[in-house]
Structures are given as C-alpha cells and as structure tokens.
PAVEXNU-910645 format. One record per atom (N, C-alpha, C): z, y, x; atom name; chain. Coordinates in nm, 2 decimals. Layout:
BEGIN
+--------+--------+--------+-------+--------+
!      Z !      Y !      X ! atome ! chaine !
+--------+--------+--------+-------+--------+
!      Z !      Y !      X !    CA !      A !
...
+--------+--------+--------+-------+--------+
//
This chain:
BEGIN
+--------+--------+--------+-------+--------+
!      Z !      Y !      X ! atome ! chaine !
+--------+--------+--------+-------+--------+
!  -1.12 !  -0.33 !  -2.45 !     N !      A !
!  -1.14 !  -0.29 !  -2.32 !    CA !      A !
!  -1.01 !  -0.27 !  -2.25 !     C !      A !
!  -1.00 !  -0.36 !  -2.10 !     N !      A !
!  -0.88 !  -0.35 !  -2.06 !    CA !      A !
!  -0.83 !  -0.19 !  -1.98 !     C !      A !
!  -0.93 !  -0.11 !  -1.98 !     N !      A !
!  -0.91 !   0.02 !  -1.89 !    CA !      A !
!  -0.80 !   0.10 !  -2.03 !     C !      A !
!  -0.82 !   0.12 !  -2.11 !     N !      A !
!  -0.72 !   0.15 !  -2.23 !    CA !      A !
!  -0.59 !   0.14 !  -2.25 !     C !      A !
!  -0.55 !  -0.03 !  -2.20 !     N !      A !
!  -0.44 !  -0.05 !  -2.18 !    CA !      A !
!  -0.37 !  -0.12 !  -2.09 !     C !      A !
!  -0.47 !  -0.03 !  -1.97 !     N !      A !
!  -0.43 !  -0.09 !  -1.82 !    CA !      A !
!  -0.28 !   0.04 !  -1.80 !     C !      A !
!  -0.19 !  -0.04 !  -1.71 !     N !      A !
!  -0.03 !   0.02 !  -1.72 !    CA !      A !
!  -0.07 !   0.07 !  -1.53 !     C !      A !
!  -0.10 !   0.01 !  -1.48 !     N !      A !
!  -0.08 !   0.00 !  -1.29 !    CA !      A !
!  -0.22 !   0.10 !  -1.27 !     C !      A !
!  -0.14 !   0.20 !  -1.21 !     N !      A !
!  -0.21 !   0.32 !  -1.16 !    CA !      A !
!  -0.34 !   0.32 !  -1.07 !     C !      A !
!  -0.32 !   0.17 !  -0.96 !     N !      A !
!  -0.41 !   0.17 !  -0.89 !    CA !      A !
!  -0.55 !   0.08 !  -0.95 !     C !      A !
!  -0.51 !  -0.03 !  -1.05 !     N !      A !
!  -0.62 !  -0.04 !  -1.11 !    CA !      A !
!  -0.71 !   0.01 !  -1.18 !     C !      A !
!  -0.62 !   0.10 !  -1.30 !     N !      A !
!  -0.66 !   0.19 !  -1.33 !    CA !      A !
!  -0.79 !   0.28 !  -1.31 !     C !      A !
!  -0.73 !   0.31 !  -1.16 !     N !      A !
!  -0.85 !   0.41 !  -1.09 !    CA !      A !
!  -0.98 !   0.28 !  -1.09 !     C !      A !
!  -0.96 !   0.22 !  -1.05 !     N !      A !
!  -1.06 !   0.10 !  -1.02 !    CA !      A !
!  -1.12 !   0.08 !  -1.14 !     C !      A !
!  -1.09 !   0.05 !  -1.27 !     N !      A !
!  -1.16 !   0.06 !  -1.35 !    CA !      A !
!  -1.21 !   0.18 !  -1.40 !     C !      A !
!  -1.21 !   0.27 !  -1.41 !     N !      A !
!  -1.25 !   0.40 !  -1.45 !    CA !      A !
!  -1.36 !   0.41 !  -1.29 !     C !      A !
!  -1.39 !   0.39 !  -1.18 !     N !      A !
!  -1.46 !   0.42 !  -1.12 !    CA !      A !
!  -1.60 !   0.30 !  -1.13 !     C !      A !
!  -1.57 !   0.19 !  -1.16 !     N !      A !
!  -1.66 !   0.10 !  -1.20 !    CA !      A !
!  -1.72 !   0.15 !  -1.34 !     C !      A !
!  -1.63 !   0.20 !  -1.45 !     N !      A !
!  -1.69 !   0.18 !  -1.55 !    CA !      A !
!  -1.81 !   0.31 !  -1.56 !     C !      A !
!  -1.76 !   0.47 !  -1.51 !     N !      A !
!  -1.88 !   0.54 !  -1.40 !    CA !      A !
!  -2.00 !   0.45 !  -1.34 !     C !      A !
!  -1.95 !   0.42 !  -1.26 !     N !      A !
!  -2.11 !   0.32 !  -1.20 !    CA !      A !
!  -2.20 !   0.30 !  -1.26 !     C !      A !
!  -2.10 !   0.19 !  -1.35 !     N !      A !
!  -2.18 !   0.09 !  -1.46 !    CA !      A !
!  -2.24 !   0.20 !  -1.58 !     C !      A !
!  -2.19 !   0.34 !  -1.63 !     N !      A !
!  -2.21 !   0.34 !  -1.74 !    CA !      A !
!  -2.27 !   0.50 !  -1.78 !     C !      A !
!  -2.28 !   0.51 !  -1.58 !     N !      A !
!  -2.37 !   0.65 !  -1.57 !    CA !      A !
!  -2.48 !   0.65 !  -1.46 !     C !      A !
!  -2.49 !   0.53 !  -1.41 !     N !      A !
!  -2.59 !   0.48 !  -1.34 !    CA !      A !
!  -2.59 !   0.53 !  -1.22 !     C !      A !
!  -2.47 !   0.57 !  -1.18 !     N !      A !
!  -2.43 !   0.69 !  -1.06 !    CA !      A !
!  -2.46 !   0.63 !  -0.92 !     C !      A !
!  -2.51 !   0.71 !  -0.80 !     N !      A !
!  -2.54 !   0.68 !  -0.71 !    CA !      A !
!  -2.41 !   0.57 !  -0.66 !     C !      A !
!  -2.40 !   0.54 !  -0.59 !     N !      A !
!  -2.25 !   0.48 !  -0.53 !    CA !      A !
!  -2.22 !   0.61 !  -0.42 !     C !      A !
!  -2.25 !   0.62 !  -0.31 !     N !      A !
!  -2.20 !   0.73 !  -0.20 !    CA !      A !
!  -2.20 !   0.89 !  -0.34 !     C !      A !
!  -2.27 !   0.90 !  -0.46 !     N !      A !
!  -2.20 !   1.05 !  -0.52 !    CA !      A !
!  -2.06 !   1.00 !  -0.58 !     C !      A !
!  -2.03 !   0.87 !  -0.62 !     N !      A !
!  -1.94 !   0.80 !  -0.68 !    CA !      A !
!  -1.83 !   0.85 !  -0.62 !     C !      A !
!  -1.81 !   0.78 !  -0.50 !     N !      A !
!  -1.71 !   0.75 !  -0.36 !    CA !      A !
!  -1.72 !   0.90 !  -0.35 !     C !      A !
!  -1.78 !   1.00 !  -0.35 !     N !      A !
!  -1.75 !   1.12 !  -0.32 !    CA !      A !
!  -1.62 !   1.17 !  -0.44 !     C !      A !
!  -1.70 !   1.17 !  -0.56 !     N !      A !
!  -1.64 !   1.19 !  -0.65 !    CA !      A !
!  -1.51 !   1.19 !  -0.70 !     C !      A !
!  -1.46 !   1.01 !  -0.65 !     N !      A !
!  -1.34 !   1.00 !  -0.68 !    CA !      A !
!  -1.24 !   1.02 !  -0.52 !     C !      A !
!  -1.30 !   1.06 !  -0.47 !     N !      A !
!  -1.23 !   1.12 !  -0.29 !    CA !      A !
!  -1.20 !   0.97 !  -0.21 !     C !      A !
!  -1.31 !   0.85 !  -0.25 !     N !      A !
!  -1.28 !   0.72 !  -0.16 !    CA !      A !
!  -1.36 !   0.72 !  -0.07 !     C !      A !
!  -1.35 !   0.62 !   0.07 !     N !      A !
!  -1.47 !   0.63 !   0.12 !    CA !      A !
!  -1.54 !   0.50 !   0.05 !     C !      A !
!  -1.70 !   0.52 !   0.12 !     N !      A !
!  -1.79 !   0.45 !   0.03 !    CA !      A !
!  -1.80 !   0.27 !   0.02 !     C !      A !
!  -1.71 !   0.27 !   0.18 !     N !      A !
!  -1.68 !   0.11 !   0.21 !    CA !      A !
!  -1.58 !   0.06 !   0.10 !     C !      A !
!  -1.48 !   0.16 !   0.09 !     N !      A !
!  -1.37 !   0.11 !  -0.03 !    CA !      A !
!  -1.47 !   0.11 !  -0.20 !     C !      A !
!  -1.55 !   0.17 !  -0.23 !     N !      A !
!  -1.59 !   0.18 !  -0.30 !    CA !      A !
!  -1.73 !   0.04 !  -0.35 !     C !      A !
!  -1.77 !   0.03 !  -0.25 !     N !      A !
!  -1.85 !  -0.14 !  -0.22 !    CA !      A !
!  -1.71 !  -0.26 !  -0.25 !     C !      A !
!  -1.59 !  -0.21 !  -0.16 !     N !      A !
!  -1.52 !  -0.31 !  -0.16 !    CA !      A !
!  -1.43 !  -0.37 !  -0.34 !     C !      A !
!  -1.42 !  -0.24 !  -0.40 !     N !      A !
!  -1.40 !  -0.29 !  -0.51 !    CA !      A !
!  -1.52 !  -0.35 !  -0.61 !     C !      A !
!  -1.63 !  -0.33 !  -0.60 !     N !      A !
!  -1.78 !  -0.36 !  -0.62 !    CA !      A !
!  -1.74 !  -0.52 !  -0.64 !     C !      A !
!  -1.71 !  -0.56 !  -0.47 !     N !      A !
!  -1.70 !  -0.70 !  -0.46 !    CA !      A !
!  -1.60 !  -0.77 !  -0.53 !     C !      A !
!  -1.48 !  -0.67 !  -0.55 !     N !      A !
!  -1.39 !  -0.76 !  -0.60 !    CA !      A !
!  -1.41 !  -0.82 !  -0.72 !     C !      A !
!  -1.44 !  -0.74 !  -0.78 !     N !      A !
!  -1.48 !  -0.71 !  -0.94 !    CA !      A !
!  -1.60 !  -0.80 !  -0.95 !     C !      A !
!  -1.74 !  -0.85 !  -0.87 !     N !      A !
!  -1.79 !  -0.91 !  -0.89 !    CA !      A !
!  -1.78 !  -1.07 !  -0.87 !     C !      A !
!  -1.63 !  -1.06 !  -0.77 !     N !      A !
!  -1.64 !  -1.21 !  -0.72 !    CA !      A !
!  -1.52 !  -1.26 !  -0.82 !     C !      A !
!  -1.42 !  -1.19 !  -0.89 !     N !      A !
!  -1.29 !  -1.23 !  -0.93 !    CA !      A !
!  -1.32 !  -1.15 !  -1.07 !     C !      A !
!  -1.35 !  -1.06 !  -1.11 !     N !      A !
!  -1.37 !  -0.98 !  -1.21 !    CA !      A !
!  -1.19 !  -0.89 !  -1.23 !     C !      A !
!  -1.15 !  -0.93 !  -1.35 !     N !      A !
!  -1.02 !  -0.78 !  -1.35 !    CA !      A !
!  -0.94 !  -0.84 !  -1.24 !     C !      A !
!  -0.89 !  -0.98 !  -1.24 !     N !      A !
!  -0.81 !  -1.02 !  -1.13 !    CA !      A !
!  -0.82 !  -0.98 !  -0.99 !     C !      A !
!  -0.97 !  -0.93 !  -0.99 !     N !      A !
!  -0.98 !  -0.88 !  -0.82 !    CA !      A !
!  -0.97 !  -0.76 !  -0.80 !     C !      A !
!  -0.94 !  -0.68 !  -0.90 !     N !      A !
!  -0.93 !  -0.55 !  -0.90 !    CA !      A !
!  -0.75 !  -0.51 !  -0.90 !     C !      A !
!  -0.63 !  -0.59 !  -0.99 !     N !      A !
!  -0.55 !  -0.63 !  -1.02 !    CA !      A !
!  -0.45 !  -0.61 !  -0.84 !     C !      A !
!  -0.32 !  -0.56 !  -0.87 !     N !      A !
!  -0.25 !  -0.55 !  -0.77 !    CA !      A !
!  -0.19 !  -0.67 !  -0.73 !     C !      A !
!  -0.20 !  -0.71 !  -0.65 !     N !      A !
!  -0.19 !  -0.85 !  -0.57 !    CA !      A !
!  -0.04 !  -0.81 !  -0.47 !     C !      A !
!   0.05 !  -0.70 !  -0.52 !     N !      A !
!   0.15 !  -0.71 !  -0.43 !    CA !      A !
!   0.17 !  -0.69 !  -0.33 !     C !      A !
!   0.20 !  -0.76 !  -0.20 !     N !      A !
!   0.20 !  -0.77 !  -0.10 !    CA !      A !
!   0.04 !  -0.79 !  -0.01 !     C !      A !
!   0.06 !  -0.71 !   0.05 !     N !      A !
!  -0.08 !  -0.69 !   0.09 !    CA !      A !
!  -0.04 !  -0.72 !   0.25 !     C !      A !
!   0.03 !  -0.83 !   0.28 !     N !      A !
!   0.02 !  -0.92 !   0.41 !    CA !      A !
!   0.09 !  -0.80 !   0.49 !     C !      A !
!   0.02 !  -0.85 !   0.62 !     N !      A !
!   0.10 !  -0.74 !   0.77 !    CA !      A !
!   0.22 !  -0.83 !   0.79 !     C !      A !
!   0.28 !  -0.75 !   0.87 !     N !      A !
!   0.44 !  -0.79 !   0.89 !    CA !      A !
!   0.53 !  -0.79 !   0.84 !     C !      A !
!   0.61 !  -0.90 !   0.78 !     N !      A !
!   0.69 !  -0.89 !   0.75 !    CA !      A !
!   0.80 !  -0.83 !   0.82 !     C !      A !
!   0.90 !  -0.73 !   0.68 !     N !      A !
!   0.99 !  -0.64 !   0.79 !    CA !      A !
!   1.11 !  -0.71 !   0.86 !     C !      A !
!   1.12 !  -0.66 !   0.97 !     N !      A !
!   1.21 !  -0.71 !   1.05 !    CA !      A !
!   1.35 !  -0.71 !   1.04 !     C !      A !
!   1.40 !  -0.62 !   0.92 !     N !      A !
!   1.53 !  -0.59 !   0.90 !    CA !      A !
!   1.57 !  -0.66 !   0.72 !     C !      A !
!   1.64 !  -0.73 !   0.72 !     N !      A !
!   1.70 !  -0.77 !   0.59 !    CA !      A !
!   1.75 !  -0.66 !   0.51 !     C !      A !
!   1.73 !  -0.69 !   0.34 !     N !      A !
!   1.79 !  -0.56 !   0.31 !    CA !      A !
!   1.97 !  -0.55 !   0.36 !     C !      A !
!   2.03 !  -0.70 !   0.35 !     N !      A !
!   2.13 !  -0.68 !   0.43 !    CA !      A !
!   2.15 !  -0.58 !   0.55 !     C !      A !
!   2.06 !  -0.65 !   0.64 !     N !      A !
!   2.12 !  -0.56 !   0.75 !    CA !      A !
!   2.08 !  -0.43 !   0.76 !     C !      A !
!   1.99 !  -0.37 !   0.67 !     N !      A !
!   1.92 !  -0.25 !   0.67 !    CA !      A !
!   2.05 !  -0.17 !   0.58 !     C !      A !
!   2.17 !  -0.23 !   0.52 !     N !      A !
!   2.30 !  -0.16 !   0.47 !    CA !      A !
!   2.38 !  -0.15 !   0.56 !     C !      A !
!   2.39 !  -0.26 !   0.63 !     N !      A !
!   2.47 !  -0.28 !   0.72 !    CA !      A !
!   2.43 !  -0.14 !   0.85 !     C !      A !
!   2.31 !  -0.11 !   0.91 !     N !      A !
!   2.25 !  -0.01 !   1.00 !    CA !      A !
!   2.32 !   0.13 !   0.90 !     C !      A !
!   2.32 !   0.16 !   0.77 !     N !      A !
!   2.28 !   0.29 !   0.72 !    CA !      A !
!   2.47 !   0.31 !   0.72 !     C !      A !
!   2.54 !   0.22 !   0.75 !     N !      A !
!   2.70 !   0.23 !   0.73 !    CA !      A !
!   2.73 !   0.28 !   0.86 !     C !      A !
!   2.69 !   0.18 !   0.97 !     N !      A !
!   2.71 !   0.24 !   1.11 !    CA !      A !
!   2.67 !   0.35 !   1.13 !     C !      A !
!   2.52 !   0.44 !   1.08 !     N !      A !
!   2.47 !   0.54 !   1.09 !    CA !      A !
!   2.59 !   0.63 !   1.06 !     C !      A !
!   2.62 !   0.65 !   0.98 !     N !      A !
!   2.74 !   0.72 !   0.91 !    CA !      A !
!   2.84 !   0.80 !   0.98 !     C !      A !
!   2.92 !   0.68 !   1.10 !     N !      A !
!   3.00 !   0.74 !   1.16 !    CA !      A !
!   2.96 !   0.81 !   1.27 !     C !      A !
!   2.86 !   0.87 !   1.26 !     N !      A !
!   2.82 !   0.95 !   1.39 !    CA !      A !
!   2.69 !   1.06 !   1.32 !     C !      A !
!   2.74 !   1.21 !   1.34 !     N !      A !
!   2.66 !   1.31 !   1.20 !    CA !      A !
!   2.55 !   1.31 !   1.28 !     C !      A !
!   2.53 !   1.30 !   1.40 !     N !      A !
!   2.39 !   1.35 !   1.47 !    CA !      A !
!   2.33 !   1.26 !   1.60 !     C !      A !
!   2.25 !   1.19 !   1.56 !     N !      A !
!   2.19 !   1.05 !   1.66 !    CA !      A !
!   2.03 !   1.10 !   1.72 !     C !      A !
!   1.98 !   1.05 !   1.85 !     N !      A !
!   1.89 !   1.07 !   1.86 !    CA !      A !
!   1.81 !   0.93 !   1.89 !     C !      A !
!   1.66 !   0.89 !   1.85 !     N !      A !
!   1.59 !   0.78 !   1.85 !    CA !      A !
!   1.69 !   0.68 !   1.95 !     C !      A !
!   1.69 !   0.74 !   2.09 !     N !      A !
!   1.72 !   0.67 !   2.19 !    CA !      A !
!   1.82 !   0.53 !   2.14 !     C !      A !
!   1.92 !   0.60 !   2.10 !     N !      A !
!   2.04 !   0.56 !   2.05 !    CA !      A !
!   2.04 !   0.54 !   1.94 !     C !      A !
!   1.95 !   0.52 !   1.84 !     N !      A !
!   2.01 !   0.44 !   1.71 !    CA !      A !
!   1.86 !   0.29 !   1.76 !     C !      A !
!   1.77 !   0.34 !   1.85 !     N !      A !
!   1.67 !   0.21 !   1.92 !    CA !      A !
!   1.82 !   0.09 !   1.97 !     C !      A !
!   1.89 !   0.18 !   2.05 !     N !      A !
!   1.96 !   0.08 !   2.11 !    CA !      A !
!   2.12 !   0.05 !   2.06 !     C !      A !
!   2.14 !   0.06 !   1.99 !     N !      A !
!   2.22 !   0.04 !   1.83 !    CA !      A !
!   2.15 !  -0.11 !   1.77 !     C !      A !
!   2.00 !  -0.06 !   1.74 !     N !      A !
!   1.95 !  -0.18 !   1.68 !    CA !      A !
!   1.95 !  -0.26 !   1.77 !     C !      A !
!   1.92 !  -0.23 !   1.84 !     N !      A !
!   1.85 !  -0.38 !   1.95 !    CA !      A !
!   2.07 !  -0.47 !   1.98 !     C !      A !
!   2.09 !  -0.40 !   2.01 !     N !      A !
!   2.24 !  -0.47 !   2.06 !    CA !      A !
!   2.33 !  -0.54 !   1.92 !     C !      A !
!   2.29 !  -0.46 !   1.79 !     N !      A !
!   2.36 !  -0.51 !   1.67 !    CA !      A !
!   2.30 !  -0.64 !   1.59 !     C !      A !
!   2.14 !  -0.63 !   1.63 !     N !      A !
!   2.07 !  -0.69 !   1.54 !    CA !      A !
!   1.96 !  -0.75 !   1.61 !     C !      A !
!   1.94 !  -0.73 !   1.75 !     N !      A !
!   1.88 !  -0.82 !   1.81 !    CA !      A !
!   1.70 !  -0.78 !   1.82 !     C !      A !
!   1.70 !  -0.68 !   1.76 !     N !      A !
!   1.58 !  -0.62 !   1.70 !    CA !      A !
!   1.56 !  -0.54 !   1.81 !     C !      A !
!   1.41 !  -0.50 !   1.89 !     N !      A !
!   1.38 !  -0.38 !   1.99 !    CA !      A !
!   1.26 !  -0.35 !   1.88 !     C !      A !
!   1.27 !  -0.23 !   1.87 !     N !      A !
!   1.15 !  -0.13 !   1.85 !    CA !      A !
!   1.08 !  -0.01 !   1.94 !     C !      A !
!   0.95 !  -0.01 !   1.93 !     N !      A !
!   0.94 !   0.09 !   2.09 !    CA !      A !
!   0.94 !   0.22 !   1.99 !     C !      A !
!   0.91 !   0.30 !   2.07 !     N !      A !
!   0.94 !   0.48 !   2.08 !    CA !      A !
!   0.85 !   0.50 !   1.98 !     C !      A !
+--------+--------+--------+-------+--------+
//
C-alpha cells in the first residue's frame, strides 16, 4: 500500500482521505468536513484519482500562474540595495524596482 510509504505531505493527506471514503463508506460532504476541505476539493481529488490514479493525486510541482518576475539573480541583487537604507517605505522600494529592474508593481 503506497499511503505507508508515501514521504510528500500533501499526498499523503489525499490518500488517507480517499482511503476513508473508500473503506468507511463515508458520506463525502461528512468526509470534506472531517478533514477541514471544502467539498469541491474533495470531488476534485475523487477525479484525480479516478482519471490518473496515484499520479493524479501526486505533486506535480508547479502549479502554473505567473511566472515570477524577478530572477533569483536580481532578487540578490534588490536584497543588497535594500541594505543600504535601514528604513524604506512601499512607495520607494516600488520605484527602486521599477527604475533598476524595469519591473512596476502596483500598491
């Protein structure tokens, strides 16, 4: 059984909440109560597991969105500049970035 010597936390939970389902015939909405998910997340790993089995349950990493806008380079480069100045307010480390790095972020 892979829930035994599953290592990744978040599948983990995912198998121990499936294996409940499966192996106490549990409502699904007492389920999703149970383990504090809502009930959509709790269908949604349903599907995973049915369409992919452990792989769809399995941490897939990167879970899309934007990629971040700052290199880890220049994200050293920002935390050195920060430095020489003990006390900054948004305004001014927004317009810091935007002038050093080409980057605007709003408020």
């Amino acid at each position: 059984m892979r829930l035994k010597e599953e290592k990744d936390k978040e599948a983990k939970i995912k198998l121990i909440f499936l294996n409940f389902l499966s192996n106490f015939k549990a409502d699904l909405e007492k389920a999703c109560e149970i383990f504090s998910i809502a009930t959509s997340t709790g269908y949604s790993w349903i599907r995973q597991w049915n369409e992919e089995g452990y792989e769809g349950i399995k941490d897939k990493g990167n879970k899309g969105g934007k990629p971040p806008k700052f290199s880890d380079e220049d994200l050293e480069k920002l935390k050195e500049i920060l430095k020489d100045k003990e006390y900054w307010i948004t305004k001014e480390v927004r317009r810091l970035i935007k002038e050093k790095f080409g980057i605007e972020f709003s408020d």
